[in-house]
N, C-alpha and C positions, 0 to 999 in steps of 0.2 A: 980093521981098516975098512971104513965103506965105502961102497962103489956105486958110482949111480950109471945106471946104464939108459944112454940115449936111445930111442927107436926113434929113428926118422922115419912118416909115413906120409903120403902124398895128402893134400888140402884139397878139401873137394869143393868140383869145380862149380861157382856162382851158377844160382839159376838163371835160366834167359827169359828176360822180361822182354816182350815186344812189345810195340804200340798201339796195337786193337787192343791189347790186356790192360793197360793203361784208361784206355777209351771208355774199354765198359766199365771196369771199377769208379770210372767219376760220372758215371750216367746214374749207375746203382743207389737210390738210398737207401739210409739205415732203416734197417728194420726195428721201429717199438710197439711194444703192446698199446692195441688201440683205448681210448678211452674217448664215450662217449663225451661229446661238448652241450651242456645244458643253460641258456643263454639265465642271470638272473632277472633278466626285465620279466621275460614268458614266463618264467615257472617257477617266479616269484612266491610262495604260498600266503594268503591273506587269510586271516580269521576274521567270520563273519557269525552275528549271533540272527537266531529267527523266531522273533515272536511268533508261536501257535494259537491261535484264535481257533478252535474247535468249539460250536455251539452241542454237538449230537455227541459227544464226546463225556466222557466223566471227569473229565479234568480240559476245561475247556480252555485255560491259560496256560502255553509252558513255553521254555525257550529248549532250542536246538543250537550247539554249537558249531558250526561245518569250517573244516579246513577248502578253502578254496582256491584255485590258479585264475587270473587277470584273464587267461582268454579259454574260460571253461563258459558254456552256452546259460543260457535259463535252459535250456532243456534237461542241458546235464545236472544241474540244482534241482531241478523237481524231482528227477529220480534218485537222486541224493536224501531227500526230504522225505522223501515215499519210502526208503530204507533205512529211514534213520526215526519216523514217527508214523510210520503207518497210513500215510495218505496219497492217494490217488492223485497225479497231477492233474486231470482234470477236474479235480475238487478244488485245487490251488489257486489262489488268486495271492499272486506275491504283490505287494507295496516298495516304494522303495521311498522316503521321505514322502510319501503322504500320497503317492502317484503311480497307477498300476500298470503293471509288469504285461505286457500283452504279447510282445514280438520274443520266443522263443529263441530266434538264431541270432542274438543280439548276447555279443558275451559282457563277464564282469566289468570288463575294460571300457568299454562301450559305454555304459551304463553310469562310469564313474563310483563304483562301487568298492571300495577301498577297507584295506584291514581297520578292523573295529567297529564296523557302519553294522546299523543294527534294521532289519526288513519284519515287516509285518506279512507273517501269512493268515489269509482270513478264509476257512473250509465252507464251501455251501457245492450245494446239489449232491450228496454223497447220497445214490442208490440205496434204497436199503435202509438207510438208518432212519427214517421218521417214525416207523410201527416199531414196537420191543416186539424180538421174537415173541414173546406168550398171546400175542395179540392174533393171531395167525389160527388159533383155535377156536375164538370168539365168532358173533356172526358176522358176516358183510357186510351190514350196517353199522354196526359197532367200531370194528375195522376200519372202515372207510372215514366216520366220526371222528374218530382217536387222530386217525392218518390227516384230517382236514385240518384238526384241530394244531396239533404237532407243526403242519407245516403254516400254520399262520401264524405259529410262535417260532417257529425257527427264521420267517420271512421277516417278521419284524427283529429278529436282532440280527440277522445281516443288513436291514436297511439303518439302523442305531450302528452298526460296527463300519458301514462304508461312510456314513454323515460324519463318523469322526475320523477319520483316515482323511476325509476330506477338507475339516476343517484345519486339522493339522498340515496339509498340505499350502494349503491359501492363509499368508497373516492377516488379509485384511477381513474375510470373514471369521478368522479369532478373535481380532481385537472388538469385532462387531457384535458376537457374541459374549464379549467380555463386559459391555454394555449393557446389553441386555439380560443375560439369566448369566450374573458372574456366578452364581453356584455350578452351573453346568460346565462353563469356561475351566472351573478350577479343576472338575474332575477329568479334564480331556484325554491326559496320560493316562486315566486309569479304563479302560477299559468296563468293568465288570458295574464300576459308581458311574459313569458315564450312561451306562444302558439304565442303571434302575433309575436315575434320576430323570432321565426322558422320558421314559417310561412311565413314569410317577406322576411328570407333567404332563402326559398326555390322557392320563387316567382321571386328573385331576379336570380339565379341561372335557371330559366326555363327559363327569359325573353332572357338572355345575352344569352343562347344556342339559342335560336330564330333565334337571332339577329345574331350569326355568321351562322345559317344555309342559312338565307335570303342572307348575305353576301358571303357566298360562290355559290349560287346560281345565285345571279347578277352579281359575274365574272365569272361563266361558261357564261353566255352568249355571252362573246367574246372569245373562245375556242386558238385565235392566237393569244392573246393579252400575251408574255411572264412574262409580269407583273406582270398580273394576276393570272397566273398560280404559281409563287413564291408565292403572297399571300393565295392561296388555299394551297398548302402544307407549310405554315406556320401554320396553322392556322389549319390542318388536325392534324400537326406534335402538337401542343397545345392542342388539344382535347385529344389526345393518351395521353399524357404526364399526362396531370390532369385525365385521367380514369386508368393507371396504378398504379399513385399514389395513385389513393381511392381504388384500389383492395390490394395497397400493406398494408393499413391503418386499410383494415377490414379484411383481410387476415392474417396479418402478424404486427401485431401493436408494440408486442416487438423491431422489427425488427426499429422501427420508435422512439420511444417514450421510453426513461428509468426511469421514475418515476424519472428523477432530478439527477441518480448517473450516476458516469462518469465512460467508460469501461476503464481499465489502459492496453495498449498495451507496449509490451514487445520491446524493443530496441534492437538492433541487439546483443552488446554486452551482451546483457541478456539470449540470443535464447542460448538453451543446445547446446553444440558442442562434445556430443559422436559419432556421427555419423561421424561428419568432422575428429573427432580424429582418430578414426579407421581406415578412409581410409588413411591419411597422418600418420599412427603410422610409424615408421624403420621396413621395412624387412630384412632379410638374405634369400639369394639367397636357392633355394629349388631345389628338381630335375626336369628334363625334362623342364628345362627353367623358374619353378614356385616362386613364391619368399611367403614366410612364414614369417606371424606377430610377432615380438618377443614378444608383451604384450599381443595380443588374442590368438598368436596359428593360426589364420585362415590363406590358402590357397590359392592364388589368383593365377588366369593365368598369361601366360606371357602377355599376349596385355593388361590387367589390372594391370599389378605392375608398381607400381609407379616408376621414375627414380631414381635411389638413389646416394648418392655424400660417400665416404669416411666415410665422418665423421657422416653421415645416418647411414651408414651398421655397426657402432663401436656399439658393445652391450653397455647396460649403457650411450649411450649419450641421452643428454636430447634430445627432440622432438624440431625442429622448430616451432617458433612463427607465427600463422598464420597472413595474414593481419589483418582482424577482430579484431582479441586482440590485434595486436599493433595498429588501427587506436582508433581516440578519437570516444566517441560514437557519433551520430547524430542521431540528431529528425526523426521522422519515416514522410515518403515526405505522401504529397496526395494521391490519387487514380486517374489513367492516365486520362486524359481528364479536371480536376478540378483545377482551379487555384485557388494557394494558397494565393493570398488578397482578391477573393471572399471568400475562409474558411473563414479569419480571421474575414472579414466585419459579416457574419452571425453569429459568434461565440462572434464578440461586442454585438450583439443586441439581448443576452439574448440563442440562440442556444449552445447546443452540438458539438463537431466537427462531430461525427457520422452522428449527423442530418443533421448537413449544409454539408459533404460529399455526403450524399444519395440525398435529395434533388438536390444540383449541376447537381449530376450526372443524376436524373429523370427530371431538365430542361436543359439540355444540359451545364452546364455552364453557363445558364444565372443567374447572381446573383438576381433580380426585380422577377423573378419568383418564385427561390427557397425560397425567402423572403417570401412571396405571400404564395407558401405551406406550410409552419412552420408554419408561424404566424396568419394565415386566415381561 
């Protein structure tokens, strides 16, 4: 038989909650582990690629790929670039679409510089590098030689590497160059064809000056030879001709070059005629010999009035028809000295009439020339 036995034991007594305990517990917050807040606008990461243009370098082409944050500096990229390929920021000349990097405390954000955009870094003045160490044992003239020689080939293709940074930057001098030496235009992206090809033209263009100076020089030596002397001022008169033209090019290139639109010159019939009206308006005779405009009012001497017929001097008669208004219109001629199936020929072959006027006119009429300046 089981038995369950009861203990009754007292119920302990509720805690006492007062109201200051209360008070602080809703003042108190929860305590959680902190965890930094990293906004995604700021610290965004962008991939950015960097063409390396190193002339003094063995490998003077290469890309760098850097992770980058929207408000990290140029400054902080140079030392990025200087740990990631070995160059000095003050060696650096960053590009960003065609246009150079100069203010340092100007971060990516600033700059518009966005995941995937691709910067040209181009290396010059790097201490050191124009002599090869073994150079250093040689004499001081030799040294000094090598060191002259080095730095006018390194100057010249930083000055071939900023003209193309450059052109790429400006379309209208691409497409201006696209006109001109489309072989050069095509190589623009490339870097490495870009330099030999200007280079090429320039070496080409030092040779041929050579070449007429030796030439002009080996007919001075027969001073009476009349021949001789027509080919010397032929050939003086061609020099002028092509260094007038390249002052008028750097000088004055609107004057040469209209991005493609054609100026609309105005036809005789078009030219305002208040001028011509006024002076052929009808007078009535005035005093002391003068004869007075009936439609201006103006005053003219007697040696300047015009002859007048009857039916001139009839107030209300209409005004004479001048030539001009009654002839038909005609096309506006050349400019004196230019024949006009040279225009037309240069104006077949892709020219301006402006241009192949000017031209003409800068080779005398010779059409083979003016071709030769437009198009070369």
């Amino acid at each position: 038989q089981l038995r369950l036995a009861v203990i009754s034991q007292p119920l302990p007594s509720p805690p006492v909650i007062s109201i200051e305990s209360i008070r602080c517990q809703q003042t108190k917050s929860p305590s959680y582990p902190s965890v930094g807040r990293i906004t995604s606008r700021s610290r965004a990461r962008v991939r950015i690629t960097l063409n390396v243009f190193n002339p003094h370098g063995g490998d003077q082409d290469s890309l760098v790929t850097l992770e980058v944050f929207p408000d990290m500096t140029v400054s902080t990229l140079r030392e990025s670039v200087q740990s990631e390929a070995g160059i000095p920021p003050t060696s650096q000349h960053i590009y960003h679409n065609g246009r150079l990097i100069s203010d340092d405390a100007k971060t990516m954000e600033q700059l518009q510089i966005g995941d995937g955009d691709m910067l040209a870094v181009h290396v010059r003045d790097m201490r050191g590098s124009t002599v090869p160490p073994e150079a250093a044992g040689r004499p001081p003239a030799a040294a000094r030689q090598q060191q002259s020689a080095a730095t006018a080939a390194a100057g010249a293709e930083n000055d071939t590497e900023m003209l193309r940074l450059q052109i790429l930057g400006d379309p209208a001098v691409r497409q201006q160059l696209s006109r001109q030496h489309p072989e050069l235009a095509a190589a623009i992206e490339d870097p490495a064809r870009f330099r030999r090809i200007f280079l090429d033209s320039q070496d080409r263009e030092r040779r041929e000056r050579e070449m007429r100076q030796r030439e002009i020089e080996r007919l001075n030596e027969d001073p009476f030879n009349v021949e001789n002397q027509r080919r010397i001022e032929e050939m003086i008169r061609q020099e002028r001709v092509m260094e007038n033209l390249q002052n008028a090019m750097e000088h004055n290139p609107e004057g040469m070059y209209d991005d493609g639109q054609e100026i609309s010159f105005l036809g005789e019939a078009e030219i305002p005629k208040e001028e011509e009206a006024i002076v052929q308006e009808p007078t009535i005779p005035g005093p002391a010999g003068t004869a007075i405009g009936q439609r201006s009012g103006a005053v003219m001497p007697a040696q300047e009035a015009p002859s007048q017929t009857p039916s001139q001097a009839t107030p209300g008669a209409p005004p004479p028809q001048t030539q001009a208004q009654a002839a038909p219109q005609q096309p506006a001629a050349p400019s004196a000295g230019v024949t006009p199936a040279h225009v037309d020929s240069l104006m077949a072959m892709g020219a301006t009439r402006e241009q192949a006027i000017q031209a003409l006119q800068a080779a005398e009429d010779n059409v083979d020339m003016a071709a030769s300046l437009i198009f070369f």
